[in-house]
N, C-alpha and C positions, 0 to 999 in steps of 0.2 A: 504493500500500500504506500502511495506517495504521502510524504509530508513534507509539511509548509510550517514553520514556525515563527511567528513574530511578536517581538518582546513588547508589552506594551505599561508602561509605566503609568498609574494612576491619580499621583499624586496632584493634580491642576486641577481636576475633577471636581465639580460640586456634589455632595450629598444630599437628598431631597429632603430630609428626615432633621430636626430640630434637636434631637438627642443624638447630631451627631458628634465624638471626641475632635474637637478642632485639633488638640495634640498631635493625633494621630495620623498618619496618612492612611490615604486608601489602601488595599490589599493589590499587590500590583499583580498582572494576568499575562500570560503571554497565549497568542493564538496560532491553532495548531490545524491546519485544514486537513483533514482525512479525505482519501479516495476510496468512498464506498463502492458497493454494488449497486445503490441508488444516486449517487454521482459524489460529487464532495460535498463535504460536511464538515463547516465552521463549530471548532470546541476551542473554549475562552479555558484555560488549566490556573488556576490558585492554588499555591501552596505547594509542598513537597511530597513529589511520588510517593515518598516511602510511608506516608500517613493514608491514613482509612481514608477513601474513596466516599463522595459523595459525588449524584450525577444530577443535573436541576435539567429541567427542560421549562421553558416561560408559555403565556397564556397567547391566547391569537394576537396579531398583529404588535407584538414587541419583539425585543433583544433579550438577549442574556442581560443589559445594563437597564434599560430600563425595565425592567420584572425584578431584578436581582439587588443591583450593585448597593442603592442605600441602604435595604436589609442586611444584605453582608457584612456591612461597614458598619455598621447600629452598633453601638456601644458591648450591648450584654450577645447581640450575636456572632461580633465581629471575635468575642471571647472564646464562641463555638468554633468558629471557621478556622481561624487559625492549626487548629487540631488537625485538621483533617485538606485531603486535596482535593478539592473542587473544579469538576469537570463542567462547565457551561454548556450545554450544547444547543445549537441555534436552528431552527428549524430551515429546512427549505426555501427557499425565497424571502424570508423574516431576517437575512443576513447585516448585521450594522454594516460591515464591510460586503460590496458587490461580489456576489457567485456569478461570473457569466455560466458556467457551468452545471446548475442547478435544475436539477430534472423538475419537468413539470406533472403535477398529474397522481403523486404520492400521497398512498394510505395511509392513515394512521398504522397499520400494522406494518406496510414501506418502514416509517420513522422508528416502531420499536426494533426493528430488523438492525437500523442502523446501530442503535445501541447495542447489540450484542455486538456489532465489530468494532465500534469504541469501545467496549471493556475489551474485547480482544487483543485490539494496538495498543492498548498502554497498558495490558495484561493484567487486568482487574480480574480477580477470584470473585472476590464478592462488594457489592456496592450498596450503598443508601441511595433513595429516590427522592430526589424533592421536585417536584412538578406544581404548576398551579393553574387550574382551567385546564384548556385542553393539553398541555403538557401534562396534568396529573393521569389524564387518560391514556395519553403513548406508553409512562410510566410504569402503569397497571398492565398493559396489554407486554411491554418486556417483560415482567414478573412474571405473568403467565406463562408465556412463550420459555422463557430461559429462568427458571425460576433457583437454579442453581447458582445463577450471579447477583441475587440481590437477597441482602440482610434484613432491607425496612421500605416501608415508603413513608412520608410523610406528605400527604397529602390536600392540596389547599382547593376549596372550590370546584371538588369534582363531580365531574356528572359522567354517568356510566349509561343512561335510557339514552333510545335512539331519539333524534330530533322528531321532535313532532311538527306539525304541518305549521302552525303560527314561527318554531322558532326556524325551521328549514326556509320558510318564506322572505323572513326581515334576512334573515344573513344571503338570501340567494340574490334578493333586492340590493342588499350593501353592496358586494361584489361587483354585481353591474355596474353597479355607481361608481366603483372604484376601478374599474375598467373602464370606465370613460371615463371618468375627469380624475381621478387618483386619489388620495385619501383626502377630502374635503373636508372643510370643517365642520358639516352634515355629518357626513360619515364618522369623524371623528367626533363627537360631540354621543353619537349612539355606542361608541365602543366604550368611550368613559364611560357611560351608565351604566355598560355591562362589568367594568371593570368595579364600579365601586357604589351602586344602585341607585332609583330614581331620586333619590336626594340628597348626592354627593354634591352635587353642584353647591348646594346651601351649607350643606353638613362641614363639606371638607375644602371650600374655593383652590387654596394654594397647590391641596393637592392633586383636586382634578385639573386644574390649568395647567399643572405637569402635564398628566398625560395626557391634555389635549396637545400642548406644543410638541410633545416624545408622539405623536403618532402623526402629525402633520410632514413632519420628517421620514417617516417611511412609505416604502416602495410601492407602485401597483401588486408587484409579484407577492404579498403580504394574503392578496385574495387565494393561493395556490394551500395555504394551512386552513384556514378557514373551509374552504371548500372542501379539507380532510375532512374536519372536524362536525365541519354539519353533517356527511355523510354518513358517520358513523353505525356501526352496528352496535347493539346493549350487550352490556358484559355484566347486565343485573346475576344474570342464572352462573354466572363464573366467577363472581365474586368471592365467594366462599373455598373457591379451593385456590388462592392465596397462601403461598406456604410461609411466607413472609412477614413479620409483626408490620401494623399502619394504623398512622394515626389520620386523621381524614378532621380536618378544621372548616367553616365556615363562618360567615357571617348571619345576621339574622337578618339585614335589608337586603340582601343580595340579591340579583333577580334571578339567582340559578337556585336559589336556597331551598324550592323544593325538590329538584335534584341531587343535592348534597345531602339531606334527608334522603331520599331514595337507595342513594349510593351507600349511605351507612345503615340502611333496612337488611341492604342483601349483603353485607360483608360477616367473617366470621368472628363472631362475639367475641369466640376465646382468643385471639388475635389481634382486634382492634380497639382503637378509642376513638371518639368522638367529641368535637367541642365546638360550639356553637356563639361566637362574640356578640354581644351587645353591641348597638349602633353600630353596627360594620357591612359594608358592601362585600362584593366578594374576594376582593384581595389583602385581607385582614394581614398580611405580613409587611404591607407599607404600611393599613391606616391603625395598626395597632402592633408594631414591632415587640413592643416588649411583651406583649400576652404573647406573640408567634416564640418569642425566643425561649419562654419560657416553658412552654409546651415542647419544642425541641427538646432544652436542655435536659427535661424528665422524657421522652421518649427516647433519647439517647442512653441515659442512664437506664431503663428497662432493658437495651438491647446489649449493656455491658461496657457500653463505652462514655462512661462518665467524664465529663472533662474539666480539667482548672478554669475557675469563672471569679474573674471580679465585678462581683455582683454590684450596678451603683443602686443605690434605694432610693434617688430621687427620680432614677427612671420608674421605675414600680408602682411608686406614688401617682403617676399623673394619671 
């Protein structure tokens, strides 16, 4: 397999996040292009080989930077990450940096595919999963498929039922739209609410205005995940044979939130947790970092890998 390696230093970088350590720089990344079976494949690597393996995959229409990087960097998470080496992986045409090479037309089970040849090239035994949105579904369906290389998932905002006709209709509507004129401020303005629900506008201004500028920035080719994602098949009836511990989080504004309830109907009891934020849309790992990190830091310690945390308690408190 061909690699491309480019070193990318973080430290200029704004963080989006209020509890971010000014002290501190960001976690610097270097980017590493794979030659898949389903073409190349942008992985952003944090942190040192020889540490336990985590693999994220981000939600429709973002990067590994904007789904990830302020969580990472967040005080009590950035305490977790450190630990461990962080494999970014960027979906198909979702690229921060241009794939002229990027296959069109890829299933979600295409994208889990790819992940077992990322554990393969950097020769991952076993891996944690952190997904959110439709990346927590790729996630799921790797576990399945290759369930001898993942330890956990932790899971943010997933939905595992197939699209029904109202949500197959607005995303097949977006896409056109974003085939013709490219992600608009229409179009973006509907991904924000899916990102963080019908009252983030008011709830959260700064930080929807983030992702409406982070998605005005991205490509037409953003419609090629989306179009996985709507098309998906349900992996309600397969949830249960997860051999993997998961913990599956939500918001309670979310507009996916009775999907995320669904997703934790059919999963296995003895196996999983479930946690549900007050006033949170569906991406509760930006709009409430310190409950996501905290939930990690005790899903990680269930799975045996407890880690050194300086805990601040003025994050805690707010």
């Amino acid at each position: 397999m061909m690699e491309e390696i480019h070193t990318a230093p973080l430290t200029g970088v704004a963080v989006e996040n209020k509890h971010r350590r000014d002290s501190m720089p960001l976690l610097e990344e270097e980017r590493i292009i794979i030659d898949t079976l389903q073409g190349p494949l942008h992985v952003y690597r944090q942190g040192s080989p020889t540490n336990p393996a985590i693999i994220t995959y981000h939600d429709v229409a973002q990067t590994h930077s904007t789904c990830f990087r302020s969580f990472v960097n967040y005080g009590p998470s950035r305490d977790i990450f450190v630990n461990f080496c962080v494999y970014h992986v960027e979906a198909p045409g979702n690229e921060e940096h241009e794939n002229v090479g990027s296959k069109r037309g890829l299933s979600l089970d295409d994208l889990a595919d790819q992940l077992r040849q990322v554990a393969g090239f950097f020769k991952l035994e076993h891996t944690l999963g952190l997904g959110v949105g439709a990346g927590a579904n790729v996630l799921i369906r790797f576990a399945l498929k290759y369930p001898a290389n993942v330890r956990g998932l932790f899971l943010i905002d997933p939905v595992t039922w197939t699209a029904g006709w109202g949500e197959w209709g607005q995303w097949k509507a977006m896409t056109m739209h974003i085939g013709w004129f490219g992600l608009s401020a229409h179009s973006a303005d509907q991904i924000a609410v899916k990102f963080h629900g019908e009252g983030g506008r008011a709830r959260i201004p700064e930080l929807f205005k983030v992702a409406i500028d982070s998605l005005l920035t991205m490509r037409p080719s953003v419609s090629d995940f989306i179009d996985a994602y709507v098309a998906r098949d349900s992996l309600d009836a397969r949830l249960a044979e997860l051999k993997c511990r998961v913990c599956i989080l939500g918001g309670k504004l979310s507009t996916q939130a009775d999907g995320v309830n669904d997703a934790n109907a059919h999963a296995n009891r003895k196996l999983s947790s479930f946690q549900l934020v007050d006033h949170c849309g569906g991406h509760v790992h930006l709009e409430r970092p310190d409950v996501v990190a905290r939930s990690l830091r005790l899903f990680l310690e269930g799975l045996g890998l407890g880690v050194k945390m300086t805990l601040e308690l003025d994050h805690l408190r707010d």
